[in-house]
N, C-alpha and C positions, 0 to 999 in steps of 0.2 A: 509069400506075397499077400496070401489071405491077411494077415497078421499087421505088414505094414499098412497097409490100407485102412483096417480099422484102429491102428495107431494114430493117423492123418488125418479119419475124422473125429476121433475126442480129441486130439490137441485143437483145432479148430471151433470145437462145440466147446472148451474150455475158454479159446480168447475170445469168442462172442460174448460167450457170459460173464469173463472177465469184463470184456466194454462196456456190458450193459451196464453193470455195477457202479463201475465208475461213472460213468453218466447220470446217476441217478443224484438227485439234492443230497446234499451233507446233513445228516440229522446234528442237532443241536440243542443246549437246555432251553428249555423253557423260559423267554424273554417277557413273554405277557399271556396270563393263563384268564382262562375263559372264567373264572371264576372274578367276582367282585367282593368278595368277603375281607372283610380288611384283615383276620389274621393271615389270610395264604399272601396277599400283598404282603404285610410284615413280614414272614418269611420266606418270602423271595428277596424283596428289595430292602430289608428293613436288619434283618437279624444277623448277618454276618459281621455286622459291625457291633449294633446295640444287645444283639443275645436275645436270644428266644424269649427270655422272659422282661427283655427291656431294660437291662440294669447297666446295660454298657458294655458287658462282658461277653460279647462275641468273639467268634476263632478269630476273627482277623484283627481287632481291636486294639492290641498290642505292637501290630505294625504300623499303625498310625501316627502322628506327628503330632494330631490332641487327642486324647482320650473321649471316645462319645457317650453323650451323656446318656445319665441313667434316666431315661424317659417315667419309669415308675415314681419320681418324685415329683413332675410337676405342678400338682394339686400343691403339695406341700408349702414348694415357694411360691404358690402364690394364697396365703393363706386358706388353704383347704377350698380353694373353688377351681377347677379346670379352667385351662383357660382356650377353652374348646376355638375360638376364630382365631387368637392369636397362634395356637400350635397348627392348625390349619392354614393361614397365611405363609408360616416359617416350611411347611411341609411344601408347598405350591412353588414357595421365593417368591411372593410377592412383597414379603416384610420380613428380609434381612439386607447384611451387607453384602456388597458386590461381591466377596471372598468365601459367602458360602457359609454353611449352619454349621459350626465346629472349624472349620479348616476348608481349605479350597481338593480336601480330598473327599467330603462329602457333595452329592449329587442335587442340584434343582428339580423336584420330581415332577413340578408340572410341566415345563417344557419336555424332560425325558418321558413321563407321559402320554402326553397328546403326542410325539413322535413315535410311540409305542401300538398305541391304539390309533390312532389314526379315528376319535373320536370323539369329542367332546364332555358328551354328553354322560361316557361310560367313565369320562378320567371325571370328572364332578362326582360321580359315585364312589369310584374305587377311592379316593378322596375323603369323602364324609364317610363312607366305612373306615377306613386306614385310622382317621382321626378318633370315631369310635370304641374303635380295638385299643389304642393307647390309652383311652381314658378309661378303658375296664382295666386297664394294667396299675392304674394308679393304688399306692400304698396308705393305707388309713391315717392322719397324722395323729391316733391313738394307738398304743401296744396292742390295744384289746384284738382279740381274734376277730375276724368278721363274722365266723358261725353265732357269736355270742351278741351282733346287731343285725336286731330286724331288720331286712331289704326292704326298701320302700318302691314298690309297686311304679308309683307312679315317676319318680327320679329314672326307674332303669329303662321304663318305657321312651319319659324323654331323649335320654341317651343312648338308646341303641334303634330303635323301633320308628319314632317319630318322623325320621328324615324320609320315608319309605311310606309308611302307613298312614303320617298326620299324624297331629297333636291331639285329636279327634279319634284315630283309627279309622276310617272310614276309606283309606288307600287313597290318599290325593295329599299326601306329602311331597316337599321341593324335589324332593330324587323321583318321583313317580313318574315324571313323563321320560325319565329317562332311562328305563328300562324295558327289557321286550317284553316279559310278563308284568301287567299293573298289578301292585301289591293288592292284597285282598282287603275286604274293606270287616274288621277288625267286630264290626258292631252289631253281626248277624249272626253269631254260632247260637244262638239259644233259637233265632227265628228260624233258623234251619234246622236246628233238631227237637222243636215241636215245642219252643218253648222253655224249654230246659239247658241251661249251660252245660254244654259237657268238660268239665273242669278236667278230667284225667286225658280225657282226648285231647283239650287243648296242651294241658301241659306236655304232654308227649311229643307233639308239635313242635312245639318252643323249642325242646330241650333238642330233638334231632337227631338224636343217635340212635334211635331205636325205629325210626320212621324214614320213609321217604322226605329229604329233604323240602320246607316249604318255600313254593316260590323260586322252585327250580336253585342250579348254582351258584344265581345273582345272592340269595339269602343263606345267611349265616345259619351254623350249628349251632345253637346258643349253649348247648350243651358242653361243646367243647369248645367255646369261644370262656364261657366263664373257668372251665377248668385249666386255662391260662392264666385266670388273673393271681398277684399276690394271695397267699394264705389262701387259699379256697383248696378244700377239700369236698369229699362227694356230697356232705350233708350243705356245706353253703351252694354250691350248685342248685341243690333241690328246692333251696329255699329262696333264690333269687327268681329260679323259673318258677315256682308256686306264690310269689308276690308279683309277677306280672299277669299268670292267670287271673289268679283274684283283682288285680286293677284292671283287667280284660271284662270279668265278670261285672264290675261296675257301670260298664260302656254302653251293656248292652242295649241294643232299641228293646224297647217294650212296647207290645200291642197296642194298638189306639181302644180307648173307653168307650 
């Protein structure tokens, strides 16, 4: 009898815990991540179609009805200049046709979006990040390696940094009020360490992989944001994040006379 009894109550302490179970929310992927960096937007929303590296050639790509384009070339056609508002509009659907960028099996990402977030403010960021990360994808329209052309300091700041920081650095770029950490204001690392740039600290910074992320998970790794791009191996890396230090180092405020 002992026996049955404690038979009666596990079967019983099993279908409570079975209900509980089932009552609990259904876990699911990840629809809209807390992150604003435009490569983790690319792949999530971006790379099963175009491929990780932007060339078209994602797993599902093949199944499609037009092939989607290879995003690394659009510098190309349009004679080596990005065409940073136009690819931005086409991403939004504000400037295309009714049927959609490729086929009516690609998505309008500003309405799906701002249905995601349920925020304006954050889809205008993930946006001019998104936009960002494509034009670091972009392919040189020279054979030459890029190890073998100096990065210009001040080009990669415009395109990746400035939307955030200002064209200035000083943290009052267009995305700034739209985030919950205000970007740092870019023109003080020498005023706060006594006058002296610290060039290996900032570049450590930038680069991110070795550091606490700056700026929380709103800001990019640039570290591994560049080791996405075309042809980039570890030394162009180094040398893209050591030409924005040194355009950093130019910025800086200097002590009044």
């Amino acid at each position: 009898m002992r026996a049955v009894y404690i038979f009666i109550l596990v079967f019983w302490a099993t279908v409570v815990v079975a209900a509980q179970h089932e009552a609990l929310p259904p876990t699911g992927p990840v629809l809209v991540p807390q992150s604003l960096t435009g490569s983790t937007s690319f792949d999530l929303y971006c790379a099963s179609c175009h491929g990780r590296g932007g060339a078209g050639d994602g797993p599902v790509a093949s199944a499609l009805i037009a092939r989607p384009a290879d995003l690394t070339q659009l510098a190309q056609r349009h004679n080596g200049t990005f065409p940073r508002e136009q690819v931005r509009a086409f991403i939004e659907g504000t400037n295309r046709r009714p049927t959609a960028h490729g086929s009516s099996d690609m998505p309008v990402w500003g309405p799906t979006f701002r249905a995601l977030e349920g925020s304006d403010a954050r889809v205008r960021v993930r946006l001019e990040n998104l936009v960002a990360f494509i034009e670091s994808l972009q392919r040189p329209s020279n054979p030459v390696p890029a190890r073998f052309s100096a990065p210009d300091g001040a080009t990669l700041f415009r395109s990746h940094c400035a939307s955030c920081h200002g064209v200035n650095g000083r943290g009052d770029g267009p995305m700034s009020g739209a985030l919950r950490q205000r970007p740092s204001d870019l023109t003080k690392f020498a005023t706060r360490n006594g006058g002296v740039f610290p060039a290996a600290q900032v570049a450590r910074i930038i680069d991110g992989r070795t550091v606490a992320a700056h700026g929380g998970g709103e800001m990019p790794v640039w570290g591994d944001v560049f080791k996405r791009t075309p042809e980039a191996d570890e030394a162009t890396i180094k040398a893209r994040i050591a030409a924005l230090a040194q355009f950093l180092s130019g910025i800086q405020q200097r002590p009044a006379e």
